[in-house]
Every structure is written in C-alpha cells, then in structure tokens.
C-alpha positions in Angstrom: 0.0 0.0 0.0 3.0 2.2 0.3 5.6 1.8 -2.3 7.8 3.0 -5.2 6.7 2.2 -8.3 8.9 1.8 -11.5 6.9 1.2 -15.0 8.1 -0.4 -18.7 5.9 -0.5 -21.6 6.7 -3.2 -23.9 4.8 -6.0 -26.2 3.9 -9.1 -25.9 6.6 -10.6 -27.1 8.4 -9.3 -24.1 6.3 -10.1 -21.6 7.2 -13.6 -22.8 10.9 -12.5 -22.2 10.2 -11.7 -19.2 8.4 -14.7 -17.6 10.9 -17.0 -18.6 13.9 -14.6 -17.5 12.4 -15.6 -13.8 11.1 -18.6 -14.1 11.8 -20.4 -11.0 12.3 -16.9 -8.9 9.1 -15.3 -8.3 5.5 -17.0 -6.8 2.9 -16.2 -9.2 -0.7 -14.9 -8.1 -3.2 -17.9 -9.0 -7.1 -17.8 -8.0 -9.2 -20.7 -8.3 -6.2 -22.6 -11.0 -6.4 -18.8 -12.6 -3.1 -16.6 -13.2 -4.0 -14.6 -15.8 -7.0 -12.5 -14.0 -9.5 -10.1 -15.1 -10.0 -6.6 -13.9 -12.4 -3.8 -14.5 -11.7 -0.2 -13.5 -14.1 2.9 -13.3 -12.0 6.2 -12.7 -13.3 9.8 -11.3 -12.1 13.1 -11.8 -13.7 16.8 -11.3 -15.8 18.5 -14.1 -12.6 20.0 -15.6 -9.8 17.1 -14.9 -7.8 17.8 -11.9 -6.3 15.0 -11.3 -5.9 14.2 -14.7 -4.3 17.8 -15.8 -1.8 17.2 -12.5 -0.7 14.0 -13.4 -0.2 15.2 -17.0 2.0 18.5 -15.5 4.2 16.2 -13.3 2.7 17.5 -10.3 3.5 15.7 -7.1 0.8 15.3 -4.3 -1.9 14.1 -6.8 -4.2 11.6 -6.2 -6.4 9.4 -8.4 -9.6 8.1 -7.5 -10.9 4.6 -8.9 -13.5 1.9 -8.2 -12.2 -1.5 -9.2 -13.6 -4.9 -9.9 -11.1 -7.6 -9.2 -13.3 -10.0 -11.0 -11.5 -13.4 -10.6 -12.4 -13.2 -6.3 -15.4 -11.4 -6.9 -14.4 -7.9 -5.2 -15.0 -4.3 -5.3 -13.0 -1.7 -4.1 -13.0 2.1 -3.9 -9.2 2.8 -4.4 -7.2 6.3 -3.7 -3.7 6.4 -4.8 -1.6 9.1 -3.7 1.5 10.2 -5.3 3.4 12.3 -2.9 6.6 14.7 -3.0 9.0 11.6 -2.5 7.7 9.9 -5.3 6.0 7.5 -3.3 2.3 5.8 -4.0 0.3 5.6 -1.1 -2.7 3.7 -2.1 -6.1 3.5 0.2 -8.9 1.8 -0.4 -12.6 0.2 1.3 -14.3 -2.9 0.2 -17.7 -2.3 -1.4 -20.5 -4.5 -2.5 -21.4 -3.2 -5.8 -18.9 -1.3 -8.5 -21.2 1.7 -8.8 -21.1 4.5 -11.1 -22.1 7.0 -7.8 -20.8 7.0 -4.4 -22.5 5.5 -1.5 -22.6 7.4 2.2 -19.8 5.5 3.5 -17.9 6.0 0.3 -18.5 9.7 0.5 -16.6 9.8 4.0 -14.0 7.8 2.7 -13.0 10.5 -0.1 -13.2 13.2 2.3 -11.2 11.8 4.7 -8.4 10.6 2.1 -8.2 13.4 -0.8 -8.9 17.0 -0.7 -11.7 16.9 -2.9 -15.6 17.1 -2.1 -17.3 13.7 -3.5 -20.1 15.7 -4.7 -17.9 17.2 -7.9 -17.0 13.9 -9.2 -17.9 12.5 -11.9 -17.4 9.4 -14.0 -14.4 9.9 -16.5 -14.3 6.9 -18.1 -13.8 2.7 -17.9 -11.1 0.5 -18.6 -10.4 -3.4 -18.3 -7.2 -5.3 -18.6 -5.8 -8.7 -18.1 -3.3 -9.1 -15.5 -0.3 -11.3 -14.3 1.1 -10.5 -11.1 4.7 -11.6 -9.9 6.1 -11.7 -6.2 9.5 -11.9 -4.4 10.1 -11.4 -1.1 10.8 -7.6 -0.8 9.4 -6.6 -4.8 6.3 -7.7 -7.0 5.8 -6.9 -10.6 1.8 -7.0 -12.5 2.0 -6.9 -16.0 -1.2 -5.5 -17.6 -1.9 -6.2 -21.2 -5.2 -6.6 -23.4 -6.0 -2.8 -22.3 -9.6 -1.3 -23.2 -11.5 2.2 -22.5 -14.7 3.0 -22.6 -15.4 6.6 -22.3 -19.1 8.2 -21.3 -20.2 8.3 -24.9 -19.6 4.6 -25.2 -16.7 5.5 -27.6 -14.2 2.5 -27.6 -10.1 2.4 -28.0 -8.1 -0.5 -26.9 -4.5 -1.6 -27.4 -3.8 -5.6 -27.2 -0.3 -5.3 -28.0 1.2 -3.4 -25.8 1.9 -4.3 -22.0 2.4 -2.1 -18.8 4.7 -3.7 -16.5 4.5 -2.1 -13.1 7.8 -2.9 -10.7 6.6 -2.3 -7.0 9.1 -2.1 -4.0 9.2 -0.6 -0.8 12.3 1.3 -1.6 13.8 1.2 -5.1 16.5 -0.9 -5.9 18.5 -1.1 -8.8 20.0 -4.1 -8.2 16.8 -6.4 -7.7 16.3 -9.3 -9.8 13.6 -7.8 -11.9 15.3 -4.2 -12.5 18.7 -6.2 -13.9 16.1 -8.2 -16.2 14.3 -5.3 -17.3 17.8 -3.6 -18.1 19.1 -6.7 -19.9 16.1 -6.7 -22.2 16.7 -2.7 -22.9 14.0 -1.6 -21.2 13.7 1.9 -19.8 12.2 3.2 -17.2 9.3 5.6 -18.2 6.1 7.1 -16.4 2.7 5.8 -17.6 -1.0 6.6 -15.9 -3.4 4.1 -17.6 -6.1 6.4 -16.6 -3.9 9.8 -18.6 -3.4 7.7 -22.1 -7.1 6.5 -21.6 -8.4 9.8 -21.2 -6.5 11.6 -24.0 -7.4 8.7 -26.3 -11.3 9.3 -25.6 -11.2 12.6 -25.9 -8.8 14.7 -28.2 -9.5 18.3 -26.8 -8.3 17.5 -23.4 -4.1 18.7 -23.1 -2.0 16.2 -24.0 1.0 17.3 -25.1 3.1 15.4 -22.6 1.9 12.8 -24.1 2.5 12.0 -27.6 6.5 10.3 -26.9 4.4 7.8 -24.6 1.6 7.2 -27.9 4.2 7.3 -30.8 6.0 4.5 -28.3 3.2 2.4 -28.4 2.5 2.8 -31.9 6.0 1.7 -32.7 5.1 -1.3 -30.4 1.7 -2.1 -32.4 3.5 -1.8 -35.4 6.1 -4.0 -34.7 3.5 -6.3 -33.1 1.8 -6.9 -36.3 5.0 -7.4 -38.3 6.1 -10.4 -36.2 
C-alpha cells in the first residue's frame, strides 16, 4: 500500500521475455487454478480534470480516484492512490459490494477523509479493463497489464492488445533487484505511464496532452512492430 513504483511499456513478445527470465524466482498470483485474471476499473475526476491535468504537469501530491472490480475473487473496491513529494504511492482503499457508477454514504466519507476533494464534484471519466499477471518476491512484486480497453461516457471505444504495462513495485527502489537487472538486460527503460492519462486523452482529443505524444508514438511503434512479427 506504500511503495515506489517503477513502469516499462513493452509488447507481448516481451512479456514472454520476461516470464521466462524468472522462471523459477518469483511466486505467481493464482485464484481458483487462474493466473492470468481479469480486472475492470471505473475512474473519477472533477468536471474539468484535476487530477488528470496534474498527473499530466508532473505534479506531485496528486491523487487518483478509482473503483475497481477484481473479478477473478469477486471484489470491489474504492481505491485512492496518492502520489506524494517523494515519489512515493500511497494507495487506500474500502471494500464495497457493488462497483457503482455513484458513491454511496460510506464512500462519500471515505473521499473526504483521504483526498482534498468534495465527492459531490466527481464525476465518472471513463472505464477500462485489462488482463493481469502478477509476480512476487520477497521484498518486490511486478503486474503486468496487457489486453488494455477504455470505454469513455459516450460509449466510444479504444483499446490496445499489444502493448503491456509492466508495473515494478518495491518498498524502496532498488537497482539491483532481480527484476530491474532483467528489465535492463532486455533494454528496457524506465518511463512514467498513468493508464487512466493515455485512456483519457485517447477518448477525448481536446483534453491537453502534449506530454503525451512520446508515450503514444511509443506504443505505436510497439503495435507496429506487433503486427509485423
């Protein structure tokens, strides 16, 4: 819940690299004989984008605000990460029965308490889904998303199969963990990515997104290439 997080965007082709690169290392996350599982996410955001226009600006002390659906246990949570001055995500979050597009009572105390922002001027933003694998040692863990949907409020629909967000989680980063010499052997950078940012400026082009278009001409390369293997 409180950790340093270090991303790589890559294909599929590399996620295959990198399963077999620790094969033998890491305990996989399996529910009921599952380990690739399912996940839906709804995200929120004021009228005019808040969060989204400080995540975009490199702002630190943002926050994001999320209801997911882990679907392979049958959950639902209200999720707030925050990202604070040392770079660190703090994430928060309450169990809920249903993964509604409006905030209950309790929920409504729960974003008051945890984020500066009144429940009452959020709105829906948009949806996503993704298959996940998730990866743990004993002091990191690693997901890797892939299959990545959005949904926006007008129904419009963008998706990218191809291309896969591998998300490096440890308490403190370390260079020299297992995963991070992998990642380096394969040639693979270091680079921010918000799921909920690229979802949002795919749905809708007259939100700023300048910061941006390095992170889609990347994964264009990677669709490209995708298609050409």
């Amino acid at each position: 819940m409180r950790r340093i997080d270090t991303k790589y965007i890559g294909s599929i082709s590399s996620l295959y690299d990198v399963l077999s690169s620790v094969k033998g290392r890491y305990r996989i996350l399996e529910i009921d004989n599952r380990r690739i599982l399912p996940y839906k996410t709804k995200y929120f955001d004021t009228k005019g984008g808040v969060m989204y226009n400080d995540h975009h600006n490199g702002k630190l002390n943002r926050y994001k605000v999320r209801k997911r659906e882990y679907l392979a246990s049958g959950t639902n949570f209200l999720e707030i990460k925050f990202k604070n001055n040392r770079r660190q995500t703090v994430k928060t979050r309450m169990e809920t029965s249903v993964n509604a597009s409006c905030f209950s009572e309790d929920e409504f105390k729960f974003i008051k308490k945890n984020t500066p922002f009144k429940p009452e001027v959020l709105e829906l933003k948009l949806m996503n889904s993704f298959n996940r694998i998730t990866l743990a040692g004993a002091h990191e863990r690693l997901t890797m998303d892939f299959n990545l949907s959005y949904t926006g409020k007008n129904e419009k629909i963008v998706s990218f199969p191809h291309v896969v967000v591998f998300e490096l989680k440890q308490e403190k980063y370390s260079a020299k963990s297992d995963l991070a010499k992998i990642f380096k052997q394969l040639k693979m950078q270091p680079e921010s990515f918000s799921k909920y940012c690229m979802g949002a400026a795919l749905l809708d082009e007259r939100i700023k997104a300048n910061r941006l278009k390095m992170k889609f001409k990347n994964i264009d390369r990677i669709i490209y290439e995708s298609g050409n293997n």
